[in-house]
C-alpha atoms as one frame of an Amber mdcrd trajectory, in Angstrom:
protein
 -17.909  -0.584  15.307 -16.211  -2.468  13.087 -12.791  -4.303  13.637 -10.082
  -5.628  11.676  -7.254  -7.928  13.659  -4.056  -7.895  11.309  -1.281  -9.984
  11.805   1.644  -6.794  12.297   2.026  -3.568  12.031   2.528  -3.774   7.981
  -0.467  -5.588   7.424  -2.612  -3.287   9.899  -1.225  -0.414   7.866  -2.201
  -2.163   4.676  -5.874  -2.354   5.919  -5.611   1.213   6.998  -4.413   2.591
   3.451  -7.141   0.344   1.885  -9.950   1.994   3.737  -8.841   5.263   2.447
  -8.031   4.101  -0.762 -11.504   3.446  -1.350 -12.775   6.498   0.222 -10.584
   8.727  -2.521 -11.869   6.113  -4.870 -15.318   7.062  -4.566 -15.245  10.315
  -4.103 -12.441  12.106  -5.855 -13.036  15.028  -4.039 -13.405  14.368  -0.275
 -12.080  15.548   2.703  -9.628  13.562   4.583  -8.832  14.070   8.435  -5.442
  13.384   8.638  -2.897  11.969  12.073   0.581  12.311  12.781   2.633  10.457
  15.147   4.346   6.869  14.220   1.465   4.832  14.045  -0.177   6.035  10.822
   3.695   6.602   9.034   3.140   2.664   7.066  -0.433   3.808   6.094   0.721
   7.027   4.558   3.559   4.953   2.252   1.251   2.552   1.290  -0.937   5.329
  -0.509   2.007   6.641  -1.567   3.404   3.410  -3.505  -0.444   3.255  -5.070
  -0.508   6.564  -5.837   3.418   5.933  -7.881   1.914   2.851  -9.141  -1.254
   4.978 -10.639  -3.908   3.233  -8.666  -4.348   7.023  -6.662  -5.127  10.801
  -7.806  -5.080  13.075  -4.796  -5.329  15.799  -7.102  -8.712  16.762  -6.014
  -8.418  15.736  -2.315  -8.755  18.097   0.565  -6.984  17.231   3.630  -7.606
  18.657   7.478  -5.350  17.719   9.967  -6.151  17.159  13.600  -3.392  19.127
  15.032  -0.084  21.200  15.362   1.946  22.230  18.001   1.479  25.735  19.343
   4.810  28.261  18.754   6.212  26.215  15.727   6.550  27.338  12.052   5.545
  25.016   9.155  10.014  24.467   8.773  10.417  23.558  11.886  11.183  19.472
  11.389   9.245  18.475  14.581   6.018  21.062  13.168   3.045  18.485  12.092
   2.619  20.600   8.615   6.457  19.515   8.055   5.905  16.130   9.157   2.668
  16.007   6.710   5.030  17.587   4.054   7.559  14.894   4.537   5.326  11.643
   4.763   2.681  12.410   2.465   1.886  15.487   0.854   5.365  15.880  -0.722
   5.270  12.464  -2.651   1.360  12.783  -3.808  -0.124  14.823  -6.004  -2.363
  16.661  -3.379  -2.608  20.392  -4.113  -0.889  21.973  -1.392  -3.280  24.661
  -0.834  -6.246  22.254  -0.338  -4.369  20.861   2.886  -4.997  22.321   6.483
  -2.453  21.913   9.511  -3.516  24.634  12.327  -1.435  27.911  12.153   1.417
  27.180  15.213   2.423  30.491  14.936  -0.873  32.685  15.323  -0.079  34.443
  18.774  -3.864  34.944  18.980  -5.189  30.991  20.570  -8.574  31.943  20.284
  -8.699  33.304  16.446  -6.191  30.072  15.466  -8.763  27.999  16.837 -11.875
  29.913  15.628 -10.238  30.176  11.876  -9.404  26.480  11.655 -12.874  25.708
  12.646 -14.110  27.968  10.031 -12.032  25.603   7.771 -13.530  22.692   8.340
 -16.937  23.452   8.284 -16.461  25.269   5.111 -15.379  22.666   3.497 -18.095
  20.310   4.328 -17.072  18.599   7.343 -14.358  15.539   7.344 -15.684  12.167
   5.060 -12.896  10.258   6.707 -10.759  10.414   9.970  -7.874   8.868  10.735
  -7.137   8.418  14.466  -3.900   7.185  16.383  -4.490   6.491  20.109  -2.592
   7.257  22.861  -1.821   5.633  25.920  -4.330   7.815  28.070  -6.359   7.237
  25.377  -6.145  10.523  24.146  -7.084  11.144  20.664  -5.639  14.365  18.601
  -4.563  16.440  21.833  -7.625  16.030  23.609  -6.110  14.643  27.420  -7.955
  12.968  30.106 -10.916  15.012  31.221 -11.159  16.925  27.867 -14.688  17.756
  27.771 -16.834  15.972  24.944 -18.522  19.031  23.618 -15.583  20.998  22.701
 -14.659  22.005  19.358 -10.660  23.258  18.197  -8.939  24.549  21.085  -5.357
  25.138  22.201  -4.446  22.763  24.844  -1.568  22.661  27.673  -0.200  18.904
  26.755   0.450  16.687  29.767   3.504  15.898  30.929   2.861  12.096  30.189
   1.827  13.439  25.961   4.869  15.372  26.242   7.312  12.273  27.630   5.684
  10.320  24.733   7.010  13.064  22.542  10.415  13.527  23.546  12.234  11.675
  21.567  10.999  13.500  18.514  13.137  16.724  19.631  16.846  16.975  20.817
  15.642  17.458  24.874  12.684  17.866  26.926  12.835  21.112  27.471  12.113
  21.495  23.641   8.940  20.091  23.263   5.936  22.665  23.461   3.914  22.694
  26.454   0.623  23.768  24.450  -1.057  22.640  21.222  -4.149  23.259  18.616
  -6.173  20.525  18.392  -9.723  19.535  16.682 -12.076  18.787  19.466 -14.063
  15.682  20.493 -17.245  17.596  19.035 -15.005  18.349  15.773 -13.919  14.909
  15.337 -17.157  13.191  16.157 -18.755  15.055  13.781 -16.620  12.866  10.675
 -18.279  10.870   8.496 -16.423   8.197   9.734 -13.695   7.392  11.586 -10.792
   4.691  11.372  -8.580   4.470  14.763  -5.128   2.660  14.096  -3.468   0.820
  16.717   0.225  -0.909  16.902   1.604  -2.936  19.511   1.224  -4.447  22.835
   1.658  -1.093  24.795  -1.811  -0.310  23.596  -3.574  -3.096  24.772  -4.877
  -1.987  27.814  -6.166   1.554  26.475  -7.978  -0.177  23.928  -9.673  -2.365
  26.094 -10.692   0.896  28.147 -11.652   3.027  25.077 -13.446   0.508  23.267
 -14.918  -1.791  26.298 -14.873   0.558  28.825 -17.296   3.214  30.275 -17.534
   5.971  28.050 -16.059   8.942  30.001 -13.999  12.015  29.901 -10.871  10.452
  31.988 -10.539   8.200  28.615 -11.526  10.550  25.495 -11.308   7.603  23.228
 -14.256   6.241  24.688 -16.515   8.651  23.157 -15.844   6.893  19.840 -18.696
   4.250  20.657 -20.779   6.544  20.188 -20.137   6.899  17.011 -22.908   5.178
  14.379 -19.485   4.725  11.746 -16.032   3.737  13.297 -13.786   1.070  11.852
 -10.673  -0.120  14.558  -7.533  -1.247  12.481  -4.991  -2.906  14.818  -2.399
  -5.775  14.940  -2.935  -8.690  16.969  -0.724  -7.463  19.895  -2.558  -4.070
  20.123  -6.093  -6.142  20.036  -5.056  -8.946  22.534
């Protein structure tokens, strides 16, 4: 594993958007595994300013995200596809159709989850993933005693993920209780993987995911098993 210690959150994005700069750079057409959430929102305008600048062409890029919220449409403004839409895809020149966000609205858990897997193996697998971390050191919506070997799955979100997530919608009671997610298996399977990390809050999970035993209760952990992972994080998040 490879880390980088930036001084704040700008610079730790800068390193971030570098990394994946370089992965579009060298091969036009990859496949890029793509996070929502705050953390990775200064990555995603860096590449935007290159890509305005000319330095970028997402034109052939292909884009799977991690996850979306079960029982909301692509409009809805708290739906990850909208939140993709708004912070990246919108002000690129990615080809819409060649991006992936799980289908919230498939009543059918089971087929959502079997079709998005179907996806991504289709398309090759994920060259690059980008990773946020909670604060139970979940990663994607896989909680605390999510079993390694699983693949995409609808989850019921804790009520700790869902706290987290409340101020994103007007009350609690609006946040969804259940989600799609990519599985540990599905995400250990990238090429490789860069986890981003902001702020002194996270200093204790990394310390467990990255230092810690590697074990279900913290599904971060399983990361050091991974022959190709690159930790981005600012000096408060890496204290």
């Amino acid at each position: 594993m490879r880390v980088y210690c930036a001084a704040d959150y700008y610079h730790a994005s800068r390193v971030a958007a570098n990394i994946i700069s370089a992965q579009v750079i060298m091969k036009p057409d990859c496949v890029l595994g793509l996070a929502t959430g705050s953390t990775p929102i200064g990555t995603y305008e860096q590449l935007i300013r290159w890509y305005e600048k000319g330095d970028l062409d997402f034109s052939q890029v292909h884009s799977i995200n991690l996850d979306e919220y079960r029982g909301l449409s692509p409009e809805n403004e708290q739906s990850y596809r909208y939140f993709m839409n708004t912070h990246l895809f919108d002000k690129i020149n990615i080809d819409k159709k060649n991006t992936f966000v799980p289908d919230g609205l498939e009543p059918d858990s089971e087929k959502a989850c079997r079709d998005y897997e179907e996806i991504i193996h289709a398309h090759g697998g994920v060259d690059l993933q980008i990773l946020g971390l909670g604060h139970n050191g979940h990663i994607g919506f896989n909680e605390p005693g999510s079993a390694f070997e699983k693949e995409t799955h609808c989850v019921t979100l804790s009520e700790n993920t869902r706290q987290a997530n409340a101020r994103f919608f007007a009350s609690m009671e609006e946040v969804p209780t259940e989600a799609y997610t990519m599985g540990i298996k599905s995400i250990m399977q990238a090429k490789k993987i860069v986890v981003i990390v902001s702020g002194e809050s996270k200093k204790e999970i990394v310390k467990k995911a990255f230092h810690g035993p590697i074990t279900p209760e913290v599904p971060a952990s399983v990361l050091q098993l991974h022959n190709d992972v690159i930790l981005v994080g600012d000096e408060a998040a890496l204290a």
